[in-house]
C-alpha positions in Angstrom: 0.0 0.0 0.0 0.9 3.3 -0.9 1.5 5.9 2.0 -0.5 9.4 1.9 -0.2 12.1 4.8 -3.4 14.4 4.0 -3.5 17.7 5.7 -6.7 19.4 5.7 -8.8 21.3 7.8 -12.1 19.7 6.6 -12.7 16.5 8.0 -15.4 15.1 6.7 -13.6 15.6 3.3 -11.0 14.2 4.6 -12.6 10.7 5.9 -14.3 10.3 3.1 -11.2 10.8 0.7 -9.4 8.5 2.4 -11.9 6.0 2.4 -11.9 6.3 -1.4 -8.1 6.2 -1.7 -8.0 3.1 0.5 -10.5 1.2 -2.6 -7.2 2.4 -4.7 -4.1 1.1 -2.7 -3.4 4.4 -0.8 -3.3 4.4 3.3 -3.8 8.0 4.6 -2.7 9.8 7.6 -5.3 13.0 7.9 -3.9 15.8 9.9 -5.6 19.0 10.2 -2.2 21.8 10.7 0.8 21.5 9.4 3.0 21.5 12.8 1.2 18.4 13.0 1.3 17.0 9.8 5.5 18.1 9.4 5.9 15.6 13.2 4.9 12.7 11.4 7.8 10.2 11.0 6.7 7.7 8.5 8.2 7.3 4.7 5.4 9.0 2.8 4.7 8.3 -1.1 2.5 11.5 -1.2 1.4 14.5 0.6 -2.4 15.8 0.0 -2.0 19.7 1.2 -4.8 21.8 1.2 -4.0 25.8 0.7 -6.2 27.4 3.4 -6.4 25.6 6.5 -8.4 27.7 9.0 -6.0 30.6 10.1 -3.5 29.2 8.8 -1.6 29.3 5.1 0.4 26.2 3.9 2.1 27.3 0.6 5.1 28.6 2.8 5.4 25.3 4.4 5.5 23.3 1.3 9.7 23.0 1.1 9.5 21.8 5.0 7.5 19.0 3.5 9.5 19.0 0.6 12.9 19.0 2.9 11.1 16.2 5.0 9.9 13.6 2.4 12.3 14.6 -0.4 10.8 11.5 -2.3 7.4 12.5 -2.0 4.6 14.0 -4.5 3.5 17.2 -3.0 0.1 17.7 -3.9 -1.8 21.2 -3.6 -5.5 20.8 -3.4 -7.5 23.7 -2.8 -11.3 25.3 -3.0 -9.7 28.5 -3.0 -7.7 27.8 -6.7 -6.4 31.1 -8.6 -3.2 31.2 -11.2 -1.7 33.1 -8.4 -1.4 30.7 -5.8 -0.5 27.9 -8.2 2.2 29.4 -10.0 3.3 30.0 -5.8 3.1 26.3 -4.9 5.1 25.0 -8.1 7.7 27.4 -7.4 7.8 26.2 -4.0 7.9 22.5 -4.7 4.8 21.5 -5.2 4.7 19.0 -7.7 0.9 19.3 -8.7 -1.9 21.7 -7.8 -5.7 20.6 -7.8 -9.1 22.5 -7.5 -12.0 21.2 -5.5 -14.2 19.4 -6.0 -11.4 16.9 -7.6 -12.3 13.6 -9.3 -11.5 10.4 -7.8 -9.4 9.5 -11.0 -8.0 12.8 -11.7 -6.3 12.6 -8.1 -4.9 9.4 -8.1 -3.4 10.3 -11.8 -2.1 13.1 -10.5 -0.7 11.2 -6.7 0.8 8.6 -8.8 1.4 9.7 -12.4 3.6 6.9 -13.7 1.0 4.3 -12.6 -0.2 2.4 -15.9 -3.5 1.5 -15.1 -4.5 5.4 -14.4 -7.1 6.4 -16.7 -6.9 10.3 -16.4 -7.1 12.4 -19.5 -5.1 15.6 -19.5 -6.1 18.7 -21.6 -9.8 19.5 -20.1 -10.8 22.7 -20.7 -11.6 25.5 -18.3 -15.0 26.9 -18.3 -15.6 30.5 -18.7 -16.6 31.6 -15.3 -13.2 29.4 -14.0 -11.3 31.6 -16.2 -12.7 35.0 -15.6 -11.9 33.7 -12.1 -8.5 33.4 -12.6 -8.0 36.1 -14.6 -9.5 38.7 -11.6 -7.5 36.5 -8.9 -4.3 37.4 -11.7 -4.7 40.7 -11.5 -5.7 41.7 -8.1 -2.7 40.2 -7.1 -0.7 41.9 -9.3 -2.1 45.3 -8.2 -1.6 43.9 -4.7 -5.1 43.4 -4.1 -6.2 46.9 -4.9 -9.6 46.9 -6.0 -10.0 49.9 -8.2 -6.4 49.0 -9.5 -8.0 45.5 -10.7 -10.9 46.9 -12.1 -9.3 50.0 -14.1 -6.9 47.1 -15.2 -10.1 44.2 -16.1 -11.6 47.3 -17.8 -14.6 46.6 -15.5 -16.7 48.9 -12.5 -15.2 48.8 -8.8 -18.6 47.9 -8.1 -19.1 45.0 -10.8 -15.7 43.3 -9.7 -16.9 43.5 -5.8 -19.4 42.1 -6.5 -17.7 39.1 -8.6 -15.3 38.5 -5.6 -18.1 38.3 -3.2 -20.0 35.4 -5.1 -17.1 33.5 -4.5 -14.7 33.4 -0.9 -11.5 35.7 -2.1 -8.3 33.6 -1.9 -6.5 35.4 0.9 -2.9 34.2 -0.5 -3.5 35.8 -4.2 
């Protein structure tokens, strides 16, 4: 069996991941910080990490995971997904960066990439509204999360764009 450490602050997520992942060969530990999660002592085929755990961010934690399980896939998954915070985790180490809700198979592609019976197919396009999404996330970060800055820039109202960003929970990392 293959060894998973999953840190994420939503537990009923986690449980039922894991009991999915168990149908596919993978034994998970769930933790629900990273001070936790970076104690555990076991050799670890994979790391589940998910980008906003309560107070707490993990991107700048992802190279003591990398440092700890140098052998490891680090695997971002987050409900809070924006270019921003990907291009962040790759540069960090992370070898692969997932929205939520993930499928099953995409995930265990992605965990495991050189497994041949994986049946993932790469290339699926983003809808629109994910897109514009990232695109708004893009840019407010680049004006430092100035909100007439990002709208002048999206060639959009203040108004319009405040009212995109409350629809969906801002990503406080981008």
């Amino acid at each position: 069996m293959k060894k998973l450490l999953h840190v994420d602050d939503d537990l009923a997520f986690a449980e039922i991941l894991k009991r999915r992942l168990e149908r596919h060969g993978w034994q998970s530990e769930i933790y629900t910080d990273t001070v936790s999660a970076l104690r555990h002592n076991e050799k670890l085929d994979a790391i589940l990490l998910d980008l906003n755990l309560n107070n707490e961010a993990s991107l700048p934690t992802i190279p003591d995971f990398k440092s700890n399980w140098p052998q490891a896939r680090i695997v971002m998954l987050t409900g809070y997904a924006s270019i921003a915070s990907t291009v962040a985790a790759i540069k960090l180490g992370a070898d692969d960066y997932l929205a939520k809700p993930v499928e099953l198979h995409q995930l265990i592609q992605v965990l495991a990439p050189n497994d041949s019976h994986s049946e993932y197919e790469m290339g699926q396009p983003l809808s629109p509204d994910r897109l514009e999404w990232e695109l708004i996330q893009r840019t407010l970060q680049q004006n430092r999360g100035n909100i007439s800055a990002t709208a002048r820039a999206l060639n959009m109202h203040r108004r319009t764009l405040q009212r995109k960003l409350q629809k969906r929970p801002t990503n406080r990392l981008s």
